[in-house]
N, C-alpha and C positions, 0 to 999 in steps of 0.2 A: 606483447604476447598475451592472449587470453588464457585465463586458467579454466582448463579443461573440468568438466564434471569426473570425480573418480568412483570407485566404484562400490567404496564405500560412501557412508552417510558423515561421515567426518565435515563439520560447516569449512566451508571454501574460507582459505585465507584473502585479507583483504591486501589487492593487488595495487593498487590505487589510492590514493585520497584528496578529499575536496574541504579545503580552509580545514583540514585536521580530522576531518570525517572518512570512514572508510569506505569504502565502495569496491564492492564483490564486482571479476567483471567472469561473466559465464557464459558462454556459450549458449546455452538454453537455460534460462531461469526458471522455469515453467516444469521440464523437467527435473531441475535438484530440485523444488518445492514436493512434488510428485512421489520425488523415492522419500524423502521425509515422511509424508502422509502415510504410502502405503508400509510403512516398517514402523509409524509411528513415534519418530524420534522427536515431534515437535518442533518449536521455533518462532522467533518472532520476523517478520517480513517489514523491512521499511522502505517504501519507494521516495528514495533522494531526491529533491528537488531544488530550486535556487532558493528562492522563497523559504523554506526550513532548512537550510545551509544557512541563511543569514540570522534565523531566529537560533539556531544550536549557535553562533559566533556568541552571538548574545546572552542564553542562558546555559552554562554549563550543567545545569540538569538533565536538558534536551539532551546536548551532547551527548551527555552519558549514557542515554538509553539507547541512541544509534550506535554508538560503537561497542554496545551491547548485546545488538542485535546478531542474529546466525546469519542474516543476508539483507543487505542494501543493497539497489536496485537504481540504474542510473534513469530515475524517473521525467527530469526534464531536460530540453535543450539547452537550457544555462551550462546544466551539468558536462553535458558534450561538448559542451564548447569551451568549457574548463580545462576539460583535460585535452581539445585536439589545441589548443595555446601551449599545451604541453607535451608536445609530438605523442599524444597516446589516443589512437581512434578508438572509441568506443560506439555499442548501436544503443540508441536509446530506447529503453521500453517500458512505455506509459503503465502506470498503475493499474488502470481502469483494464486494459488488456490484460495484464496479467492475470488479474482476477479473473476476467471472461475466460482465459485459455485454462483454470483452473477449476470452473463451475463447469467447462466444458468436459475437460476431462473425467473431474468424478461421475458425470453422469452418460460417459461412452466408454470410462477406460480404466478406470479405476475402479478396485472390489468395492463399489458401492458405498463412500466414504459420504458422512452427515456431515451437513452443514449448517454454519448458525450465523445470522445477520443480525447485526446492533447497532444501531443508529439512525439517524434521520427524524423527521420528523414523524410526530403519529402519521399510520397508514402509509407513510413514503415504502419502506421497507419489506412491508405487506406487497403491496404492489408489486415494485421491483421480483419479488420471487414469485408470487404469480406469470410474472412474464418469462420467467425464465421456466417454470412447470410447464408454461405453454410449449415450448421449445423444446424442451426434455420434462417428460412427464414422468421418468422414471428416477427424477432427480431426487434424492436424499436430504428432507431438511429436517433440522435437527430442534428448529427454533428459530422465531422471528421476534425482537422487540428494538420499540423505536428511542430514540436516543434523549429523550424530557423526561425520564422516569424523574418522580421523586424521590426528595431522601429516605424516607418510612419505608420505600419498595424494593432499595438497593439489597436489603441482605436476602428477600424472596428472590430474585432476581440471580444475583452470586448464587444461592443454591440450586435453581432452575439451570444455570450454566453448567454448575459442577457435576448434576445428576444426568443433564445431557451428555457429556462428554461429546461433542461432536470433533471429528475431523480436521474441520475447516473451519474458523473465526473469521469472516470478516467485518471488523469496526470502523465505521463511518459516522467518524467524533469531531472530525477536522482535525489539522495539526496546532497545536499541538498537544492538544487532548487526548487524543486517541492515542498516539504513542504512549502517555503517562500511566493512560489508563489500561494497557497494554501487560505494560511491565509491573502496575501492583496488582494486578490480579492472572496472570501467568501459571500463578500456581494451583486454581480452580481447574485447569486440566492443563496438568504441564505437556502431557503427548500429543495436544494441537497442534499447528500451524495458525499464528497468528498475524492478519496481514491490515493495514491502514489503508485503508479504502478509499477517505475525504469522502467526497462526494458522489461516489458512482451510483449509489443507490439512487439520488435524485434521475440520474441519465437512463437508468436502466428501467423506472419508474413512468418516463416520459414527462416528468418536471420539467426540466431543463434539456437542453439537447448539448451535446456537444460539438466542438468549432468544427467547420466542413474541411472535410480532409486536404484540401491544398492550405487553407492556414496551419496545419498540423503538419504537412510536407516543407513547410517554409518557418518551423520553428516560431507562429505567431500563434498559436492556441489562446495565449495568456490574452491575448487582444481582445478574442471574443467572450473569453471567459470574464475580461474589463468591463463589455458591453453588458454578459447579463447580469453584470452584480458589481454595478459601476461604486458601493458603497467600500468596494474591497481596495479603492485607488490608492488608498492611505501603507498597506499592504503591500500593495505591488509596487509602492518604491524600493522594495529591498532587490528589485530585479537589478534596476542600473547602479546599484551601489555594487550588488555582487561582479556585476560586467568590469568595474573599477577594482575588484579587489583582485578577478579573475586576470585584466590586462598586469594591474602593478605588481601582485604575487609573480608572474614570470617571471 
């Protein structure tokens, strides 16, 4: 059974879990992120994957920070296939969209909610919200910086965020950065939404593209995501170790 969104802001209890991780299964994620926003209850957002499933088995610090989290998000195919081994269908929904159907929102549906982009490389991030100004010009940003700041800029930086207060955070640190850096600094504007984005910034950038929608319907994304950054092969062994842990865990 899927647990319904209710109608208060109370964070969804975790219905599910994958190797000891929780996993929120909702109905429309999009929407509970949305009533957080506009009531400003805050939160931090982690989209579950195989790949940071196998690194949280790994480091219980990870762990700790997801099942921390107000809402995990059944980010990849691994994950679905985890729990349909485990007679429980879930829909999968990619990070990168989520984010999109939340940039969409504040800028057609929401009271005008700021947003603030962190990470990438210099100018990626820039970019990325130019493209999306193009698309919604009425869109709210709260702040842009890229993710090589140095140590001497971090505490201007923490204070530029805290005097922002935006909305919306999204950080694009990689995993499992971005989660760590997530959680200790949360309390620079606790009334955010704070969501780990990885990489979409390059995609929405026009850096990288992402895999064409029939490897994304056939659960191979990661293949081409293999091709453009073939240095990640060492990484993407934790896929078929999870598929062995996903078949023996039954």
């Amino acid at each position: 059974m899927v647990t319904q969104i209710s109608e208060g802001i109370t964070p969804p209890k975790p219905t599910s879990y994958v190797l000891g991780l929780p996993l929120h299964r909702l109905e429309n994620y999009s929407q509970w992120i949305v009533q957080q926003v506009t009531q400003r209850q805050g939160g931090h957002v982690v989209t579950l994957n195989a790949e940071m499933a196998m690194q949280a088995d790994q480091d219980p610090a990870l762990a700790d920070v997801i099942r921390a989290a107000e809402l995990v998000v059944p980010d990849g195919a691994g994950v679905v296939l985890y729990m349909l081994l485990r007679g429980q269908k879930i829909r999968r929904c990619p990070g990168i969209e989520l984010a999109e159907s939340l940039i969409q929102s504040a800028a057609t549906t929401m009271p005008a909610p700021s947003l603030f982009f962190y990470g990438g490389k210099p100018g990626v991030a820039e970019t990325a919200v130019q493209q999306w100004q193009t698309q919604y010009p009425e869109l709210a940003i709260a702040g842009i910086q890229h993710g090589y700041l140095p140590p001497e800029d971090e505490a201007t930086f923490c204070q530029t965020l805290k005097t922002a207060n935006p909305a919306i955070i999204f950080v694009g640190l990689g995993v499992p950065r971005q989660e760590f850096w997530i959680t200790q600094h949360r309390h620079l504007c606790p009334d955010a939404v704070w969501v780990g984005v990885g990489g979409s910034f390059d995609i929405w950038a026009g850096v990288k593209d992402r895999a064409p929608q029939w490897l994304r319907n056939n659960s191979l994304e990661w293949t081409y995501r293999l091709y453009q950054e073939p240095w990640r092969w060492r990484r993407m062994l934790a896929l078929p170790k999870f598929a062995w842990r996903a078949l023996w865990g039954r």
